[in-house]
N, C-alpha and C positions, 0 to 999 in steps of 0.2 A: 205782772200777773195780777190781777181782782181778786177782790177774796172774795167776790160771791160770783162762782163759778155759771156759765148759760147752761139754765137747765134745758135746752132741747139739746143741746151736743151731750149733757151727762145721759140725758134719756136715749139717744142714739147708740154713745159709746153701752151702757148697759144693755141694749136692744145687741150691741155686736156680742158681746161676753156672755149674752144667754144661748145666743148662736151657736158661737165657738163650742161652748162647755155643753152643748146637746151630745147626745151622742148619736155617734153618725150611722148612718144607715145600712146596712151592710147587704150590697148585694149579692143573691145567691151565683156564682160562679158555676157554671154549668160545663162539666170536663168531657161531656159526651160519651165516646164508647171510652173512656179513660177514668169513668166515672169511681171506678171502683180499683185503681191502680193504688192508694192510700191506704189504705186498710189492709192490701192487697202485701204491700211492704212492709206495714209497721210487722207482720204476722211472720215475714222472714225475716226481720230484723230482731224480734223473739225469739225464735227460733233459732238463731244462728249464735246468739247471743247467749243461751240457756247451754248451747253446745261447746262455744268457747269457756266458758267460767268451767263448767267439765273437765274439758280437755287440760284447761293452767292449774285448776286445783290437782288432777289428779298428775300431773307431770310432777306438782310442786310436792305431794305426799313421797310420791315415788322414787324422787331425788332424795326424800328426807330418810325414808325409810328403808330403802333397794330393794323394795320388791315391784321390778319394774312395772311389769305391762296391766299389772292387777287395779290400780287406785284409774289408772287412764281409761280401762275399759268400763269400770264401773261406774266414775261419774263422768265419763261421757255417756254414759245408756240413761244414767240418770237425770241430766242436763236435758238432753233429748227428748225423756222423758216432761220433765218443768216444761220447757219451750212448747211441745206440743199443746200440754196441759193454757197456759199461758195464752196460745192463739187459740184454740177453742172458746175458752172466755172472751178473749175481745172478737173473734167473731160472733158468739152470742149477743153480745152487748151493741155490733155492728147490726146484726140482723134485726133487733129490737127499734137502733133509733130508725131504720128505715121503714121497718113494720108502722111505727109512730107518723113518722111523716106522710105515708101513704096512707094513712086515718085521716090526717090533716088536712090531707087536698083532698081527698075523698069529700068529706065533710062541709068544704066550703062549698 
């Protein structure tokens, strides 16, 4: 190997490595009538999830305590409550970015 490297191959190799390390472009995925099945989930996977954490805490109060059906009714209604609470805000928050992006093509 030379020790004085060809500078058109380091100028090449450097011209690949600015390449590489760009970041890449990302195309928008267009889901069609399925557009909104995303958001659509993450909101019952909140949901469902504010209602199980409910239902094991208050199972687990109710074992601890023996007052059966009392801690399960209540923070399941409360859980129910959260979850609901919880999809609201990311449906807000969903309604906004698309609010947003429909300024953006408008605009252009």
């Amino acid at each position: 190997m030379s020790e004085n490297p060809d500078p058109d191959r380091l100028k090449a190799l450097a011209e690949k490595l600015e390449a590489a390390q760009a970041e890449p472009e990302r195309k928008k995925h267009d889901a069609g009538k399925y557009g909104g099945a995303g958001p659509a989930w993450q909101m019952v996977v909140e949901l469902t999830t504010g209602m199980a954490v409910g239902v094991i805490l208050g199972l687990a109060l109710d074992s601890w305590t023996g007052l059966a059906p009392l801690f399960v009714v209540v923070l399941t209604l409360l859980g129910f409550a959260a979850g609901v609470r919880v999809m609201i805000q990311t449906a807000k928050a969903y309604q906004k970015k698309t609010d947003a992006e429909a300024l953006e093509k408008k605009n252009k």
